[in-house]
N, C-alpha and C positions, 0 to 999 in steps of 0.2 A: 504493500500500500504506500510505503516511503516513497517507492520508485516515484509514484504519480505527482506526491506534491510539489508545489516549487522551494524554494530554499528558504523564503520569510516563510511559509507554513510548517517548515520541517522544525526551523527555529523556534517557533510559538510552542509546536506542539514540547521540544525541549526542556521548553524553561516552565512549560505547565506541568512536565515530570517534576521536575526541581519541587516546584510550589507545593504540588502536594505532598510529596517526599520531604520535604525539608518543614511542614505544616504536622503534618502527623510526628514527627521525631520531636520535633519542639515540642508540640501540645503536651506528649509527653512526659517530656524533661522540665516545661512549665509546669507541669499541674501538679509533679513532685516538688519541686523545688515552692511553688505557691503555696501549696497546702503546708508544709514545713512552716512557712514564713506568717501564716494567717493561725496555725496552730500557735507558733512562738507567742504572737501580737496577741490572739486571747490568752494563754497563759499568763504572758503581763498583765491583763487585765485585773485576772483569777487571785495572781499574786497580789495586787494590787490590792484586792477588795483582803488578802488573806490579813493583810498587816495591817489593815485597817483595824479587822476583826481583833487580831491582837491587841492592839494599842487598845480599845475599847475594852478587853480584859484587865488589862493591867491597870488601865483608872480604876475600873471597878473595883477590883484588890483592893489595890494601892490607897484609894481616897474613898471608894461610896461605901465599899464594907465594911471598914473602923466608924465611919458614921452611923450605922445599921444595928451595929453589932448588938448594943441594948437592948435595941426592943425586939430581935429575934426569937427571946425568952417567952414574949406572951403573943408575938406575932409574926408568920413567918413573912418576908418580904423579899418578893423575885427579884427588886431588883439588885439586890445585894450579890447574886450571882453571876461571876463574870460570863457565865454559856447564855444567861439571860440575855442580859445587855447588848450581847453579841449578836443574839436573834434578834429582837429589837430592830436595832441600829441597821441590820441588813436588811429586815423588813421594809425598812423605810427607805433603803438605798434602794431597793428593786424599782421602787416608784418609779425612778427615774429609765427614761426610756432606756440609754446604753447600756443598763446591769438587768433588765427586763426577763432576759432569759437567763441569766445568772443562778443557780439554790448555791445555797450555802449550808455545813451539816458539822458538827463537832462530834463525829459517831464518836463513840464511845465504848468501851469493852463491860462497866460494871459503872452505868447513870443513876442519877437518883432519880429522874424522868426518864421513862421508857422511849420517848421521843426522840431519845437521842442514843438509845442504843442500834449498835453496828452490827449490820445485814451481813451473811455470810461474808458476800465481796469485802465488805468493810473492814470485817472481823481480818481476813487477812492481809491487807492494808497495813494495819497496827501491830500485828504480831510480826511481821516483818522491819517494822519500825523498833520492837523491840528485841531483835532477836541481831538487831543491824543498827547498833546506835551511830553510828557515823552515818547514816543514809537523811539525810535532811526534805528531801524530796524525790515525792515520784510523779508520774501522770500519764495517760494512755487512755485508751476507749475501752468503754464499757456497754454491755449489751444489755437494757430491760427490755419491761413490756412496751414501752411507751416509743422504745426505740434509743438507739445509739447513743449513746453520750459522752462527751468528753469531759477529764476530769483530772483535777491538779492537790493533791493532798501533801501535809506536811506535820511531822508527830507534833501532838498536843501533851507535853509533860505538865506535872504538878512544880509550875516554878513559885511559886508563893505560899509561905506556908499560913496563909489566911484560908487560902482551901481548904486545910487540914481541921480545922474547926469544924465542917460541917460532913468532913469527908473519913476521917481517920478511923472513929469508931464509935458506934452507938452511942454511949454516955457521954462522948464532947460532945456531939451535935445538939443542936438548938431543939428545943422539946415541941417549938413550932410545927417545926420543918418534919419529925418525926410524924408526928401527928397526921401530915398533913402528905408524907410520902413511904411512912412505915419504916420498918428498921430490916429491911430484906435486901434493897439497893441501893449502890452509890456509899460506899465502905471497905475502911483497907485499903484507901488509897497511901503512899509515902512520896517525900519530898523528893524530885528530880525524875521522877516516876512515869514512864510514857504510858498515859491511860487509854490516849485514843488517838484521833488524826482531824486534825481541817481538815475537810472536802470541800473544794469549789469545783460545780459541774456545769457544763454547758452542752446543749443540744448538740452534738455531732454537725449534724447537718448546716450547723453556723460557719465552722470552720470551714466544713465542704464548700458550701453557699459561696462564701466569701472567695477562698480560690478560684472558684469556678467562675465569677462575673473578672477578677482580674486575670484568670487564663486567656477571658473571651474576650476583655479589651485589647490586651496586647495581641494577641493573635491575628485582630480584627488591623491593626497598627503595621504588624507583619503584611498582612496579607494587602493591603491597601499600598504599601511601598513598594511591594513585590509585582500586582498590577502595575503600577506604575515603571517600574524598571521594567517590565514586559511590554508595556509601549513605547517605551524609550528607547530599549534596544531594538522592537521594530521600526521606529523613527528612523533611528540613525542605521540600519542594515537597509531598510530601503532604500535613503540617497546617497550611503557612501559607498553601497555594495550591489545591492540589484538592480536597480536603476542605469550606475555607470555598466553592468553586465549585458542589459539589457540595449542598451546602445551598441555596445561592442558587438553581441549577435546580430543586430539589424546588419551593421555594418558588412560584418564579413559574410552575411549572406547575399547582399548586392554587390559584393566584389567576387564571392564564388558565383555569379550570374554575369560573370564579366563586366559590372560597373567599375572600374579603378579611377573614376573621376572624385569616389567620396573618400571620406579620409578618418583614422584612428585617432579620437583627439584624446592626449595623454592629458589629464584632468587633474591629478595626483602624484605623488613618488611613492605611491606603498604598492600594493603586491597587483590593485586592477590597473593602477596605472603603469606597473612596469608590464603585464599583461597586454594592456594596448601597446607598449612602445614594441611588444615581441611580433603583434599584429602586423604593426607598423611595419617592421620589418620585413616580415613574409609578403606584405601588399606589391612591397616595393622589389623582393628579389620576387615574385610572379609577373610585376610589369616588365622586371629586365627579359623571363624564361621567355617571354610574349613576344618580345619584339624582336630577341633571337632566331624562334621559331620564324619567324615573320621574314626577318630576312635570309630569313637561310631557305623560305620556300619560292621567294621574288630570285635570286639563285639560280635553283634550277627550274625556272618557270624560262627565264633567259638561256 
């Protein structure tokens, strides 16, 4: 089928090879390298929201639970709890559109609210946290009902020993709080002690979503330069290459018809121009063979 086309179509069809072969290889190597880079950017999100949560622990500790502490005796108050606070305070960050698909979770191995005890996946999460104290963070996808998830956790130790008041052992704890959570969970914890893990998750499909519209702009940026240079180089192949081609055939077909009145004009110094000057040459050593013949038959005509 090559045979048939001419040379600007042999070239199109070329560089439409390239386009798609070099579109499918990128998309590729884009949609790895995007999704790495859109997982990174929510991870900083995650972490983001994670140190928040932190910091909101550690006031709690630090300043609202030594204010609290009195009247825990005849009343329990949540928000004396740094897991409270935490929830809280993220509750109200979701509001906002950016953290929207955001949950936030402090699973937990042994809660004093069951709300925050840790789902199998969870459970090993922390036991690997505890079994690996140097491991600071982990994160990868997770599969529910609900669908895929992405997720970034970080051990949750007992760094304050204000915890340990309501955490250590039955008779510290506040008679409130007993009362009002039983003396079955959320006990035996010790200081430095990794009980559980931050979890910040996000829907899978965020990360996905996200690479996916910036594989498709840059693709679209490829693919638009690419047409482009595919007209361009047809541009410039048609007047600097088949065009003067097409002159040179006209040409030497009226001088293979015996016209030697028309002439090879050399237009260039690159390879069609030295090409006509080869013509050139042949036009002019057939006019000499011509006129040879010519007198050599006026000759013996005499």
């Amino acid at each position: 089928m090559l045979k048939t086309l001419n040379l600007k179509q042999k070239f199109t069809i070329f560089l439409l090879i390239i386009l798609v072969f070099g579109l499918s290889l990128s998309g590729f190597v884009l949609s790895s390298l995007l999704r790495g880079n859109a997982r990174q950017d929510i991870a900083s999100t995650a972490l983001m929201v994670m140190e928040t949560m932190s910091s909101v622990r550690k006031y709690t500790s630090t300043q609202i639970n030594p204010e609290l502490a009195d009247k825990l005796t005849t009343r329990f108050l949540p928000q004396s709890v740094p897991a409270y606070s935490a929830r809280e305070v993220f509750d109200i960050l979701r509001q906002k559109t950016d953290f929207r698909d955001f949950f936030y979770k402090e699973a937990t191995l042994n809660p004093t609210n069951l709300r925050d005890k840790a789902d199998g996946f969870e459970t090993e999460i922390v036991e690997n946290f505890r079994k690996n104290p140097n491991t600071k963070e982990v994160s990868g996808f997770r599969s529910i009902p609900g669908g895929d998830i992405f997720y970034i956790a970080r051990p949750l130790p007992i760094s304050e020993e204000s915890c340990l008041k309501c955490h250590s052992t039955v008779e510290a704890a506040p008679p409130s709080m007993i009362a009002l959570y039983g003396t079955t969970n959320g006990f035996g914890w010790k200081l430095n002690e990794i009980i559980g893990a931050q979890i910040v998750s996000v829907p899978a499909n965020k990360v996905i979503n996200k690479a996916n519209r910036s594989s498709l702009v840059i693709i679209f940026i490829v693919s638009t330069v690419f047409v482009a240079t595919i007209l361009l180089v047809n541009f410039f192949l048609n007047r600097q290459v088949v065009i003067p081609l097409k002159r040179i055939t006209r040409v030497a077909e009226e001088v293979s018809t015996g016209h030697m009145d028309v002439e090879f004009e050399q237009l260039s110094n690159d390879e069609i121009g030295n090409l006509a000057k080869a013509f050139k040459r042949m036009q002019l050593s057939l006019e000499m063979a011509m006129k040879r013949i010519k007198r050599s038959q006026g000759n013996t005509g005499t």
